[in-house]
C-alpha positions as CSV (number, residue, x, y, z in Angstrom):
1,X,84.0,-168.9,-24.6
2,X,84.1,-166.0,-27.3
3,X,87.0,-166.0,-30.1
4,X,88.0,-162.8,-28.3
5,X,88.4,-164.2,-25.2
6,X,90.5,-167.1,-26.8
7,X,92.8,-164.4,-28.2
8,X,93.3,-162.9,-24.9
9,X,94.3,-166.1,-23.4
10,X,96.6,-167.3,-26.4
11,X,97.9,-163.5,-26.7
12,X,98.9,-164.3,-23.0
13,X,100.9,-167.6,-23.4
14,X,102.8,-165.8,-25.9
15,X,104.2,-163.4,-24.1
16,X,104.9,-166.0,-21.3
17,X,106.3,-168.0,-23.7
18,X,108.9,-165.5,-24.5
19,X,109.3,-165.0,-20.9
20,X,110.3,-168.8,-20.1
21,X,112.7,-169.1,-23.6
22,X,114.8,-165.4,-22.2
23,X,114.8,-167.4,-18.8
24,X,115.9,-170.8,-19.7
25,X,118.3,-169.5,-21.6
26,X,119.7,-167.1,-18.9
27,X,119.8,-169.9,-17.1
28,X,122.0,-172.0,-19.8
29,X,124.4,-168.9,-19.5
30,X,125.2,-169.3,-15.5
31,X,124.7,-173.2,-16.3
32,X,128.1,-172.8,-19.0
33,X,130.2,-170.3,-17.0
34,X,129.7,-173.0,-14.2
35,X,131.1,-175.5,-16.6
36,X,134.4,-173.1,-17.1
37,X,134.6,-172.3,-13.6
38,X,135.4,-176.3,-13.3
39,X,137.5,-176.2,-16.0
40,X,137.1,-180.1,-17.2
41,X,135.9,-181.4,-13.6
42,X,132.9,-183.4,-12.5
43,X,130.1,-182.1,-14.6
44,X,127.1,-184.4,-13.5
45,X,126.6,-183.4,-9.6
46,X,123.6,-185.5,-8.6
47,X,123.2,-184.3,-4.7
48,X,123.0,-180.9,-6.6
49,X,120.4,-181.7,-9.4
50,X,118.2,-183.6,-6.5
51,X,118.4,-180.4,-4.5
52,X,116.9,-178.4,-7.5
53,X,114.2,-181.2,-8.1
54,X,113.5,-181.4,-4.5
55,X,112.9,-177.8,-4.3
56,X,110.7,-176.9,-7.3
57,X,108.3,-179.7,-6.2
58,X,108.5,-177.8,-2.7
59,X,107.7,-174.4,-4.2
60,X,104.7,-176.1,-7.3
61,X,101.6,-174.6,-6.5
62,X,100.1,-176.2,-9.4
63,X,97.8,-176.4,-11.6
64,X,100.7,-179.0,-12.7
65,X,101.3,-182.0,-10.6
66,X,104.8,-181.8,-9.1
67,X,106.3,-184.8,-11.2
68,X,105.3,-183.1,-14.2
69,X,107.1,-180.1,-12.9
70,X,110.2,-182.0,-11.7
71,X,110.2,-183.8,-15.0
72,X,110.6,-180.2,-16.9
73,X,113.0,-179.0,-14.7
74,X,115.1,-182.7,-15.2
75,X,114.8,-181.5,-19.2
76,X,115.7,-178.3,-18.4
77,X,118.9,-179.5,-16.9
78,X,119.7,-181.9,-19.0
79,X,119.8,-179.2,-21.6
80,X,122.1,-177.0,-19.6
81,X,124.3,-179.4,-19.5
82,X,124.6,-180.5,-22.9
83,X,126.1,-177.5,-23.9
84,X,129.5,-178.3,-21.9
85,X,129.1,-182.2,-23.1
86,X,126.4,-184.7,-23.5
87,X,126.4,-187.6,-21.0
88,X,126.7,-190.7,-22.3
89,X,124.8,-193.5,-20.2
90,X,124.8,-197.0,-20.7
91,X,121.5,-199.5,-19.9
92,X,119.9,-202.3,-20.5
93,X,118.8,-202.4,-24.2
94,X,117.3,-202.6,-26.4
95,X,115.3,-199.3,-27.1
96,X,111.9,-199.6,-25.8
97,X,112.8,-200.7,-22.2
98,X,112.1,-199.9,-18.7
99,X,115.6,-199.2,-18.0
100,X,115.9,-196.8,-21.0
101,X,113.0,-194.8,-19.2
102,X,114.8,-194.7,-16.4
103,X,118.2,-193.7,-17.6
104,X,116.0,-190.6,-19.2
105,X,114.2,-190.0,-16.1
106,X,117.1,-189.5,-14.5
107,X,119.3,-187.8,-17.4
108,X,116.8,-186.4,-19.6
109,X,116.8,-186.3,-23.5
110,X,119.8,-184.4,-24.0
111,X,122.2,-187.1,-22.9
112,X,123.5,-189.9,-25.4
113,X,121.9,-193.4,-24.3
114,X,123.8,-196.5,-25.1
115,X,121.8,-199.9,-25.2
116,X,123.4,-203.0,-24.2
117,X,122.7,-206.7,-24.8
118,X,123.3,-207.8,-21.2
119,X,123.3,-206.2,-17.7
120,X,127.3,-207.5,-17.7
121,X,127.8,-205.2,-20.9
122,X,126.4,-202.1,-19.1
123,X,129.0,-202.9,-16.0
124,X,131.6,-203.1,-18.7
125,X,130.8,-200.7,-20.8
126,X,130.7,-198.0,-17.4
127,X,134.3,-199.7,-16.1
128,X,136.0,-199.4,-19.2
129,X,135.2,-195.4,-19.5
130,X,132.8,-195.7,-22.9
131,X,130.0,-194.3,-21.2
132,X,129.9,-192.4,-17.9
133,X,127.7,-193.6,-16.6
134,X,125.2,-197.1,-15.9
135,X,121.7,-197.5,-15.4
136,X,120.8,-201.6,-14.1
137,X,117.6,-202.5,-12.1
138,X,118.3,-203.9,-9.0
139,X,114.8,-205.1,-7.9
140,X,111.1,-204.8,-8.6
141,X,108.4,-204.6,-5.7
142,X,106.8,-207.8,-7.0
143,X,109.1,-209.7,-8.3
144,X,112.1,-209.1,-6.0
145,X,115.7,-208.9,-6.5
146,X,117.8,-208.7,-9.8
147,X,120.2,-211.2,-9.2
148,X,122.5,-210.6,-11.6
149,X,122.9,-207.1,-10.8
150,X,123.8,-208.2,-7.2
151,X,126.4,-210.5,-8.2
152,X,128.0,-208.0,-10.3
153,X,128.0,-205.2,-7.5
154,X,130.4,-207.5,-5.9
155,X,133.0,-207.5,-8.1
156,X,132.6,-203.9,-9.8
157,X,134.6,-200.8,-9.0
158,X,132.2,-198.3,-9.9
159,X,129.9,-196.7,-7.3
160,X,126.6,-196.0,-6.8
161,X,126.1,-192.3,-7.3
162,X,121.9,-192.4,-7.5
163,X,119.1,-194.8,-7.7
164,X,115.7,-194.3,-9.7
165,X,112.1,-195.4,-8.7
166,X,109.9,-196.0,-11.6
167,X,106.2,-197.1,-11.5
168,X,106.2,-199.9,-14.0
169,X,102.7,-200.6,-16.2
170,X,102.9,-203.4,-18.2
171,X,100.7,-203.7,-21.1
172,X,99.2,-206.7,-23.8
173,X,100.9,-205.9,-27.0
174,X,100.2,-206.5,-30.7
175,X,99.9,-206.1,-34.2
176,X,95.9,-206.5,-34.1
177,X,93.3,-204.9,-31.4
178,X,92.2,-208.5,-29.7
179,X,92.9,-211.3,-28.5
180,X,92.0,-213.5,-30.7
181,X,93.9,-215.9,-32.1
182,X,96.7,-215.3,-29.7
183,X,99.5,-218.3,-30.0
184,X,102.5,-217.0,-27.6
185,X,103.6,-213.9,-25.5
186,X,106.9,-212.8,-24.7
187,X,108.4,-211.2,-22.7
188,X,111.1,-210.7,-19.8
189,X,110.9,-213.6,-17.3
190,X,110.4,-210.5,-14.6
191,X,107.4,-209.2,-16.3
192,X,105.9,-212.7,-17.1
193,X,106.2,-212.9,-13.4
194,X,104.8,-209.6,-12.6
195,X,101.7,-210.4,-14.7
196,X,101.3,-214.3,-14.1
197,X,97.6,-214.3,-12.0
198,X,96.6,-211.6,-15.0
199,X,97.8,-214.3,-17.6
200,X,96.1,-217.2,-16.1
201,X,92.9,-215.7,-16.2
202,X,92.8,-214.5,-19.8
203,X,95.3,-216.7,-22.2
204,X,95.1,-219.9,-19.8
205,X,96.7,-221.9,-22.5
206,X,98.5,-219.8,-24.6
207,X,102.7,-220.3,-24.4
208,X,104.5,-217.8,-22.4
209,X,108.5,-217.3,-24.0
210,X,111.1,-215.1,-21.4
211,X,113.4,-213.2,-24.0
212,X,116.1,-210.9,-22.9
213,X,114.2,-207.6,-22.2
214,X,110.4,-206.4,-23.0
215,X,111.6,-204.5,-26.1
216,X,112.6,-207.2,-28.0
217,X,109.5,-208.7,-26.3
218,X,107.7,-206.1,-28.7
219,X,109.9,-206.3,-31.2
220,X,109.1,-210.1,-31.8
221,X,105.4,-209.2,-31.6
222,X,106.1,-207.0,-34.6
223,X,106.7,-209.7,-36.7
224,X,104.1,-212.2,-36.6
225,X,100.1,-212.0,-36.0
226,X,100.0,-214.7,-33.8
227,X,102.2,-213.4,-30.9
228,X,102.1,-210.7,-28.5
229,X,103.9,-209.1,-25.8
230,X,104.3,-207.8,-22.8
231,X,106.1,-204.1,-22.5
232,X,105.8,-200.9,-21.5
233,X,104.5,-197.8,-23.6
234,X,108.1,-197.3,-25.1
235,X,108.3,-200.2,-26.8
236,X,104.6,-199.8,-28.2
237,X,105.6,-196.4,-29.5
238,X,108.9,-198.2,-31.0
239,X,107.3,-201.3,-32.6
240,X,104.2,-199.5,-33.5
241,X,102.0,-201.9,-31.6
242,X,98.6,-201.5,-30.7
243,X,97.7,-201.8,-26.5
244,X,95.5,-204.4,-26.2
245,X,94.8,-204.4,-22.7
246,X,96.6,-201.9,-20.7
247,X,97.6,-202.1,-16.9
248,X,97.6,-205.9,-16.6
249,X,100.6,-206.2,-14.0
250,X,99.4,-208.2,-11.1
251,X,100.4,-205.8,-8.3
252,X,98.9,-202.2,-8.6
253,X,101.6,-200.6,-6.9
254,X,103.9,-202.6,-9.4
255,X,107.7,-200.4,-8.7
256,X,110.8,-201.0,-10.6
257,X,114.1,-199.4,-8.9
258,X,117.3,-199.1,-10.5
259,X,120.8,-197.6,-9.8
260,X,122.9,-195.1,-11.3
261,X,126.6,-196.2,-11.4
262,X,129.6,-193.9,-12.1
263,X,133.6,-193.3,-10.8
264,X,132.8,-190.3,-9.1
265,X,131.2,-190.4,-5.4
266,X,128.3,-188.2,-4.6
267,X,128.5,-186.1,-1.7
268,X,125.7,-185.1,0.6
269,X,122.4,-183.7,-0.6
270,X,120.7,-183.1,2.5
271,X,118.3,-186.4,2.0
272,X,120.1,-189.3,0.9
273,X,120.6,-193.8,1.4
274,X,123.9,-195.2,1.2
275,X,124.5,-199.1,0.1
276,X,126.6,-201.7,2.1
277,X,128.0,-205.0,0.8
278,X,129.1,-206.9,4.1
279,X,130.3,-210.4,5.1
280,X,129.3,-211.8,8.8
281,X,131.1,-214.3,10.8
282,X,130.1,-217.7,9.9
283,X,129.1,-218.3,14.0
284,X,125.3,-218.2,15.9
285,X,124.3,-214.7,15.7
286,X,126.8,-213.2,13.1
287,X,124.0,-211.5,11.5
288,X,122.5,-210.0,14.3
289,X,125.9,-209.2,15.6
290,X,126.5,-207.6,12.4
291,X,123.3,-205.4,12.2
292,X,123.8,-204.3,15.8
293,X,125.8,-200.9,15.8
294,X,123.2,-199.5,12.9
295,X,120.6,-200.2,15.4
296,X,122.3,-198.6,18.4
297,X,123.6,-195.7,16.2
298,X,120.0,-195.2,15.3
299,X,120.3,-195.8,11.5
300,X,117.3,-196.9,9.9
301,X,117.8,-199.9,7.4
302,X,115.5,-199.8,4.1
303,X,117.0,-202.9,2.5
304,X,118.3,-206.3,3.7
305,X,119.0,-208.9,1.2
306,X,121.5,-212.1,1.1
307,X,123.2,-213.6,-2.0
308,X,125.1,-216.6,-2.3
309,X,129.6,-215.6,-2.0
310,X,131.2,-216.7,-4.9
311,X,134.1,-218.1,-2.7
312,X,132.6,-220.8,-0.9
313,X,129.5,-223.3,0.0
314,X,126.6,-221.7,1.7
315,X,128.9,-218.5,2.4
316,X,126.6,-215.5,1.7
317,X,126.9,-211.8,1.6
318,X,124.6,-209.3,2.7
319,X,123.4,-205.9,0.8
320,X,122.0,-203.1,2.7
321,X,120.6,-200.1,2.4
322,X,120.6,-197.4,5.0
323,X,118.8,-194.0,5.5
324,X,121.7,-191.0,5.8
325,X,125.0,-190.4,3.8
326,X,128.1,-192.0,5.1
327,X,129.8,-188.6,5.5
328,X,127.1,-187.7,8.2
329,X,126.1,-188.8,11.5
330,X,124.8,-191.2,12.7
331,X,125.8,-193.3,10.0
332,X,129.5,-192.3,10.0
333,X,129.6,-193.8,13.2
334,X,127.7,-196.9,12.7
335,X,129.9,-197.9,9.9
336,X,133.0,-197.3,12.2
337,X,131.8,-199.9,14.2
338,X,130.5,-202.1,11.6
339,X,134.1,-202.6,10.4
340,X,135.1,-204.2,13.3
341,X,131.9,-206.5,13.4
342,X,132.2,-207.6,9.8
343,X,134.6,-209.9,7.9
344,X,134.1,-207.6,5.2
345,X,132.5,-204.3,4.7
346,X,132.4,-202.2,1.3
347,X,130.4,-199.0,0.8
348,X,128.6,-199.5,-2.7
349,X,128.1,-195.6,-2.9
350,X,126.0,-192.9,-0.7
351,X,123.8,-191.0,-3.1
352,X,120.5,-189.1,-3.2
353,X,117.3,-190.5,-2.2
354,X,115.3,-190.5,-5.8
355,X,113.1,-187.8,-6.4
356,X,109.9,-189.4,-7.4
């Protein structure tokens, strides 16, 4: 290709560069008369921002994949709504982890992320009003449920006002490019788990340590020749650690999927999954009893998952996920009659399906 032709081709992403800033900010315009028309209501709408995301991947024609362009659109947003008031979002810290790429993922750059120690200081920290909002994983496709973040659900008064899907690469971490001389690895217990047949095959012998989350993982690794870890890009970028070996999670289709908690509800977005927390009968066939009127209402169930009640010995309750809003039919109806099956039935929160 000739220098001229390069000019014309640069000269051209100039000028559409000029286009897109005039348009964002146009768009930042309607985005803050929005904000006065609500005068200090809800700001964060997520059926609304799914909506958007959902249709520009419907009208992408490419050349960029339609993640990349949902993921613009997500920074876009975020932007727009900065200007009213950043969000602030608590998750399980410290910098470097999954969950922080998921709280941007869903919120973007603009809003203010606040680590916490523990997946009960996130809960808290959300309860109390210091943040708006929560971001805790809730299970991973390999390694199953997050068992703390279960136990908590139960007691919390916040809802569930989204959920976040995030492909989860784990990679070998450390100060030098080999493996040589390798004398521990940390990382979380979950993503020791996740990478356990990976780990038996190459560092047999070496001593595996669980820490409290893959960034500090990293951040140990940082300090000492002889360890490594086991994180995700973040935390390399954060730590400055070379990727040894890249990809080493067990399961290829390795998913992580967390939950977005709030004190506002989120009303229909036109695709959406709504949580149950229910207690059966304890009788012979309480369970299926209890599933019954989704079934017959024609609600399809995406999640089923017991957990020991607090209250008593071999007492469990049951969390479950179904296709549909509870606002619309069929599953208005199929939670009517669920009340009268159940000892105990709360609704955790309908919210959009994520947008992947």
């Amino acid at each position: 290709m000739s220098d001229q032709q390069l000019k014309q081709h640069r000269d051209a992403i100039d000028a559409i560069d000029v286009q897109i800033l005039e348009l964002i900010n146009r768009r930042a315009e309607h985005a803050r008369h929005i904000g006065e028309i609500k005068g200090g209501g809800v700001m964060y709408r997520p059926e609304r921002e799914a909506q958007v995301l959902r249709r520009i991947k419907q009208l992408n024609q490419g050349p960029l994949p339609d993640e990349s362009a949902a993921r613009l659109f997500r920074e876009i947003m975020s932007a727009c709504l900065s200007l009213e008031r950043p969000l602030n979002v608590a998750f399980l810290g410290p910098l470097g982890t999954f969950t922080e790429s998921a709280a941007i993922k869903q919120f973007g750059h603009a809003a203010l992320l606040a680590p916490c120690r523990s997946i009960d200081e996130v809960f808290r920290a959300t309860e109390a009003g210091q943040t708006d909002f929560a971001v805790v994983p809730v299970e991973n496709s390999t390694e199953g449920a997050v068992g703390r973040t279960l136990d908590l659900l139960m007691q919390t008064s916040l809802k569930v006002c989204g959920e976040v899907v995030l492909r989860i690469h784990q990679h070998l971490l450390r100060k030098s490019a080999t493996l040589d001389g390798i004398q521990r690895v940390y990382s979380h217990s979950q993503s020791l788990g996740q990478c356990h047949e990976w780990l038996n095959a190459h560092l047999p012998h070496v001593e595996r340590i669980p820490v409290t989350s893959n960034a500090e993982a990293a951040r140990l690794a940082s300090l000492d020749e002889t360890s490594a870890a086991i994180a995700g890009e973040a935390a390399a970028e954060r730590y400055e650690l070379i990727k040894v070996v890249a990809n080493i999670e067990d399961e290829p289709n390795n998913t992580t999927r967390f939950l977005v908690l709030g004190q506002q509800d989120a009303p229909p977005s036109g695709k959406d999954k709504t949580s149950l927390l229910l207690t059966a009968k304890n009788q012979p066939g309480a369970v299926h009893e209890l599933l019954a009127p989704l079934a017959a209402s024609g609600v399809s169930m995406s999640k089923f998952e017991s957990r020991p009640a607090k209250g008593g010995t071999w007492e469990y309750v049951f969390f479950v996920d179904v296709e549909g809003h509870r606002d619309i039919e069929p599953v208005r109806t199929a939670l009517d009659t669920l009340r009268d099956k159940a000892v105990m039935l709360r609704v955790l929160g309908s919210y959009p399906v994520a947008v992947l």
